[in-house]
C-alpha positions as CSV (number, residue, x, y, z in Angstrom):
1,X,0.0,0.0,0.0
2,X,1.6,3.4,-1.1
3,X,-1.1,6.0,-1.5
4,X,-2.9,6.6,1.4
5,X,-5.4,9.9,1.9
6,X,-3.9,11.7,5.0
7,X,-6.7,13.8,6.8
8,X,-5.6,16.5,10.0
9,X,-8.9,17.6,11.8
10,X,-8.1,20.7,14.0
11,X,-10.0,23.1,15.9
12,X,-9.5,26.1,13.4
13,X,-9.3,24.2,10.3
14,X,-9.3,20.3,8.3
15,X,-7.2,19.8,6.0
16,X,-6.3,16.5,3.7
17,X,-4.1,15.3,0.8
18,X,-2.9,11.8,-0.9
19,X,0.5,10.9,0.6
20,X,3.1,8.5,-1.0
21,X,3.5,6.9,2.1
22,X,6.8,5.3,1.2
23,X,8.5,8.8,0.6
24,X,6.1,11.2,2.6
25,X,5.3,13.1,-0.6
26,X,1.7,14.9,-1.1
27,X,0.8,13.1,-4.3
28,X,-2.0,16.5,-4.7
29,X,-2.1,19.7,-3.3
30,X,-3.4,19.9,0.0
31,X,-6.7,21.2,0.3
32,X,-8.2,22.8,3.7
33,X,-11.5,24.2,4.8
34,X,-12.7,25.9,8.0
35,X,-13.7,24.1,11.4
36,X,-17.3,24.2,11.5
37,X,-18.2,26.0,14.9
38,X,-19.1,24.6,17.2
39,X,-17.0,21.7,16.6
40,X,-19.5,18.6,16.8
41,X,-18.9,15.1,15.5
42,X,-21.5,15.5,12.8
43,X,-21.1,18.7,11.4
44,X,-16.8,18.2,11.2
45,X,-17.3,14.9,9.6
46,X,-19.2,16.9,6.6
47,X,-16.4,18.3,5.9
48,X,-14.2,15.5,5.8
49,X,-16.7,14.0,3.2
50,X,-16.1,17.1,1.6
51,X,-12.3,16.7,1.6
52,X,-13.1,13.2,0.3
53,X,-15.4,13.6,-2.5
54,X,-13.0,16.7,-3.7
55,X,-10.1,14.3,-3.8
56,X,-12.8,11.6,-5.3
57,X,-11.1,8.9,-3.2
58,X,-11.3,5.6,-2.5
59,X,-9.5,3.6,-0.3
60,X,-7.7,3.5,2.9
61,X,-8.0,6.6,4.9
62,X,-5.8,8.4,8.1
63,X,-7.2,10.9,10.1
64,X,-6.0,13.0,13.2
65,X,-8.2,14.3,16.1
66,X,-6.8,16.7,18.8
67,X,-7.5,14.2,21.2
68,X,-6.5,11.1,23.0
69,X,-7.6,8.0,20.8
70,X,-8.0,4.4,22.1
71,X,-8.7,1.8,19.8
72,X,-10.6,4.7,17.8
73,X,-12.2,5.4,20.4
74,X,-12.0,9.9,21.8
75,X,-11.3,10.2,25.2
76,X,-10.9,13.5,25.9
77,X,-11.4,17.0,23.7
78,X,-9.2,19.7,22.8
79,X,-10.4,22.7,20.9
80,X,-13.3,20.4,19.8
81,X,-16.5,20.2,21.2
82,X,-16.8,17.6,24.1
83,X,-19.9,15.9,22.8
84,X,-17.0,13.8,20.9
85,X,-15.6,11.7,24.2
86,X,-16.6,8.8,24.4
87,X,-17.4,8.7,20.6
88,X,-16.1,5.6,18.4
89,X,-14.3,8.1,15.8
90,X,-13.0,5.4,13.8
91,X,-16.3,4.0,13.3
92,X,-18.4,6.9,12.7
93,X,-16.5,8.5,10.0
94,X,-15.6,4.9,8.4
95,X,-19.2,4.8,8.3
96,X,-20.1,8.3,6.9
97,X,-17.5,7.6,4.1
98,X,-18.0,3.9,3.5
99,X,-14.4,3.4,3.8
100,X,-11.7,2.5,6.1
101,X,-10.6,4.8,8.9
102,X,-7.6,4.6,11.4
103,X,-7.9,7.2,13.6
104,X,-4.8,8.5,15.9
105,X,-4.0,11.6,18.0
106,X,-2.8,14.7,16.1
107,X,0.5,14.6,18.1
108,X,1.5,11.2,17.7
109,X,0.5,11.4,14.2
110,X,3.3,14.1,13.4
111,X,5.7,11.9,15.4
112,X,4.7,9.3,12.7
113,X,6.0,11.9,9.8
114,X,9.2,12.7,11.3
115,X,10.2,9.0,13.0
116,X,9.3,7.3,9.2
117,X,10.1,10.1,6.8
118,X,11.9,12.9,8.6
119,X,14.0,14.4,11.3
120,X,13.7,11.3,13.7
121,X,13.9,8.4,10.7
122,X,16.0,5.5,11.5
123,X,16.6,7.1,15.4
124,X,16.9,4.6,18.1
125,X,16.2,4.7,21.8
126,X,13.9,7.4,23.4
127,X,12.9,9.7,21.1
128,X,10.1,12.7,21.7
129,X,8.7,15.4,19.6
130,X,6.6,17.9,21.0
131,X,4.5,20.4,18.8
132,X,4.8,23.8,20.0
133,X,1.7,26.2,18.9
134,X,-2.0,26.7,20.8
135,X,-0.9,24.4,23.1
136,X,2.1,21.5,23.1
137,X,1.6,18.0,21.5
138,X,3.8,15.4,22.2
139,X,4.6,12.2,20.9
140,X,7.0,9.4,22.5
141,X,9.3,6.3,20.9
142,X,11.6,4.1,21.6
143,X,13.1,2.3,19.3
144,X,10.6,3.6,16.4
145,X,8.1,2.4,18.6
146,X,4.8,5.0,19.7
147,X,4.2,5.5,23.1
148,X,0.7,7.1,22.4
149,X,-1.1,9.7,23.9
150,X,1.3,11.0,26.2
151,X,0.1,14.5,26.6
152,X,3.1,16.0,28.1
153,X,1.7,19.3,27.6
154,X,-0.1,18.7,30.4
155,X,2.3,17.9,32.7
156,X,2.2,20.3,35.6
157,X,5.3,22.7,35.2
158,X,5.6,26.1,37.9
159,X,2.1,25.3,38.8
160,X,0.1,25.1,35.9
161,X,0.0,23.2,32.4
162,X,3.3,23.1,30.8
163,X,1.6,24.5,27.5
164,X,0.4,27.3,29.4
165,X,3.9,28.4,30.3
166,X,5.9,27.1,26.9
167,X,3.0,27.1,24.1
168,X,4.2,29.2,20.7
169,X,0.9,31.0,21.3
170,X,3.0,33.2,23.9
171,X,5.0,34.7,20.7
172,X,2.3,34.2,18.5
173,X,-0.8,35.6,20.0
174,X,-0.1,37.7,22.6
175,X,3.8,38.9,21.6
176,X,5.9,37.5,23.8
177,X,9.4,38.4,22.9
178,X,11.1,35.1,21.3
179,X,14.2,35.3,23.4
180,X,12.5,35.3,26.7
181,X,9.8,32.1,25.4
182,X,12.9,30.5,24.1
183,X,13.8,30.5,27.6
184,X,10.9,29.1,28.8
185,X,10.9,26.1,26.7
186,X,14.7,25.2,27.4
187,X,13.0,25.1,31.0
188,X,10.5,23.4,29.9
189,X,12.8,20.8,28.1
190,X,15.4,20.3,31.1
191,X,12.0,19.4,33.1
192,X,11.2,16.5,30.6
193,X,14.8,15.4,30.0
194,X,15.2,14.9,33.6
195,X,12.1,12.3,33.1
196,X,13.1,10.8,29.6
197,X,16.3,10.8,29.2
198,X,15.4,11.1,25.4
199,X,18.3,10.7,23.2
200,X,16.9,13.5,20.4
201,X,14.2,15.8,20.5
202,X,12.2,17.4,17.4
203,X,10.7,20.8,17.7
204,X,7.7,20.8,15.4
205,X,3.8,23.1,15.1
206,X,4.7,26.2,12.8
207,X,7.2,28.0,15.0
208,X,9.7,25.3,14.2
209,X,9.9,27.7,10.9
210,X,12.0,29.8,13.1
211,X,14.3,26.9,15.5
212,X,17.2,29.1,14.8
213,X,16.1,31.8,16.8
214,X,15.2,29.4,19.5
215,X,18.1,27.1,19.1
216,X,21.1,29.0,21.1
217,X,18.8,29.2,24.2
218,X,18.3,25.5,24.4
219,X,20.7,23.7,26.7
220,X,19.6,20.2,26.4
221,X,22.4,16.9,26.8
222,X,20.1,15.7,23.8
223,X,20.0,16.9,20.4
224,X,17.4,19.3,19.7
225,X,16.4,19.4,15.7
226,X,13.3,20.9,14.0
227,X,10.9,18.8,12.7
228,X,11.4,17.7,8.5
229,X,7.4,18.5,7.9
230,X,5.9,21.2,9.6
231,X,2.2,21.9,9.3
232,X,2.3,18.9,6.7
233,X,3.0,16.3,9.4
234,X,-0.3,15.6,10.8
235,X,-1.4,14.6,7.3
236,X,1.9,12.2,6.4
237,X,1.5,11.0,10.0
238,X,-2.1,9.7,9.9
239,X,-1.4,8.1,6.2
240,X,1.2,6.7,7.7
241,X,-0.5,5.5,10.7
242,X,-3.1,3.8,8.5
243,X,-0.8,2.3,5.7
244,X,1.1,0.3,8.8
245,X,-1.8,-0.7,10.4
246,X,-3.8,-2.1,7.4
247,X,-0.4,-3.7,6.0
């Protein structure tokens, strides 16, 4: 299986392409519409049928959801509306499409792009990205092996959630000077280090455009490299998830 249709659902926007999943290429350009507000299971899988029937696919299909998955099944909600915990996700949009759907966490999914097919392919041992932007993703391997939905964005960090101290959306939203966040994430990076001991860590989420302003003010024993895909990686990652699962 080479061609697989990758398919990132956000909270601002849902966005799909076919991916060689051999080489990580878009095989079409990637086409994105608008989150529907509020963000309920029915209304957002519209528009993936929309992303499908543009594409006019058929076949195997990976999607993303900002949320924990389990056996396709949501267990918790982030910048989506809560009505979908507890929803099989897998199921319900397999169904809506009449095709098959793995379903995996947005995080883990952009691990997927950069272990396979970018900055962390062939890496052994502990390795952890972490998606810096509204909030932080992460995603955990060892040995090319997914830990998933870790959630280490949520780890409690100077009394509050870690993304709420380190997320881009400090520089990006409310115009935090990038030296000063840079310094908040090297704190924030020492604090997970001393937990992991991760022998390379991958920057990824848009602001990984601009790792070599950030870079110098990381002090890290482990590598620190920005991520190969950047906004692409949720989609590679969830074709990716779904070519290895279906074989």
């Amino acid at each position: 299986m080479a061609t697989v249709l990758g398919i990132d659902i956000g909270g601002s926007g849902i966005k799909a392409a076919p991916i060689d999943v051999t080489t990580g290429d878009l095989l079409d350009k990637r086409k994105r519409f608008k989150t529907p507000q509020p963000a309920v299971p029915d209304k957002m899988i519209e528009v993936v049928a929309k992303l499908v029937a543009h594409f006019k696919w058929e076949g195997p299909i990976g999607c993303t959801l900002p949320s924990v998955v389990e056996d396709g099944v949501v267990k918790s909600a982030a910048n989506i509306d809560d009505s979908w915990i507890g929803v099989e996700g897998d199921k319900l949009i397999g169904k809506r499409l009449n095709q098959k759907v793995t379903l995996i966490n947005d995080a883990d999914a952009a691990g997927m792009a950069e272990m396979r097919l970018g900055a962390g392919r062939d890496a052994m041992g502990v390795v952890l990205l972490l998606t810096l932007g509204t909030g932080i993703g992460s995603a955990l391997f060892n040995d090319g092996a997914l830990v998933p939905n870790t959630e280490l964005g949520h780890l409690e960090f100077r009394g509050m959630d870690a993304e709420d101290y380190a997320a881009a959306r400090l520089v990006e939203r409310d115009e935090m000077r990038i030296d000063w966040w840079a310094s908040r994430v090297n704190e924030y990076l020492l604090y997970v280090e001393r937990i992991l001991s991760p022998k390379l860590l991958i920057i990824g989420g848009g602001i990984s455009k601009r790792f070599d302003d950030i870079v110098g003010f990381l002090e890290t024993k482990a590598p620190v490299v920005p991520a190969a895909h950047r906004n692409n990686a949720g989609i590679i990652g969830a074709a990716v998830a779904a070519a290895e699962r279906l074989g």
